[in-house]
C-alpha positions in Angstrom: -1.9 5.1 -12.5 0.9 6.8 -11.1 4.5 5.4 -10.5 3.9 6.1 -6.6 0.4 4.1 -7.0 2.0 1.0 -8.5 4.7 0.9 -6.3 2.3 0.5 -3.0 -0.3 -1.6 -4.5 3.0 -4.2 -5.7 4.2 -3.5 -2.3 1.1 -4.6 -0.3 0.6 -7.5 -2.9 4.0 -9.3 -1.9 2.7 -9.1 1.8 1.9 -12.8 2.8 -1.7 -13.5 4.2 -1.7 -12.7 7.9 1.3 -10.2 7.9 1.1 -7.1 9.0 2.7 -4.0 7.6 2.3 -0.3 8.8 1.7 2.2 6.4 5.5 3.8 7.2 6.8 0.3 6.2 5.1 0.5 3.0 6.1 3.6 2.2 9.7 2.2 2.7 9.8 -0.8 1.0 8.1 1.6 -1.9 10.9 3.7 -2.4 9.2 6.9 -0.8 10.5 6.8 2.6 8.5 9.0 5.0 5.2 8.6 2.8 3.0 6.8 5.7 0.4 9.7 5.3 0.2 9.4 1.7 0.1 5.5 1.4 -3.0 5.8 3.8 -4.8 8.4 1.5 -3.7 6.1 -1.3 -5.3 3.0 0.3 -8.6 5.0 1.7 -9.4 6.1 -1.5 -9.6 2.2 -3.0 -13.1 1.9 -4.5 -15.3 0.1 -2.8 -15.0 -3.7 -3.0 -11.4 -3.9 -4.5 -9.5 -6.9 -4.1 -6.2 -5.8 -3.3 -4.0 -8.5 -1.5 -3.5 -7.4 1.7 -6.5 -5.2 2.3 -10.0 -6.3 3.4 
């Protein structure tokens, strides 16, 4: 997995339950300011069923 991969997915992880985040923000907090586009191809390419924190 790519550095830019584990950097979302520890992102979203550290979101608590109920939070919201856009896709902008997580790119952000990543350390790949203006990213939003590619943390949303990142995130809609999850297989089917994952169990990502954050996503469901």
């Amino acid at each position: 997995m790519d550095q830019f991969l584990m950097q979302i997915f520890a992102v979203i992880h550290q979101i608590p339950k109920g939070n919201v985040c856009t896709y902008g923000q997580i790119a952000k907090l990543s350390g790949y300011p203006g990213y939003a586009r590619h943390v949303g191809k990142a995130l809609g390419n999850l297989p089917e069923g994952s169990k990502l924190h954050g996503i469901e």
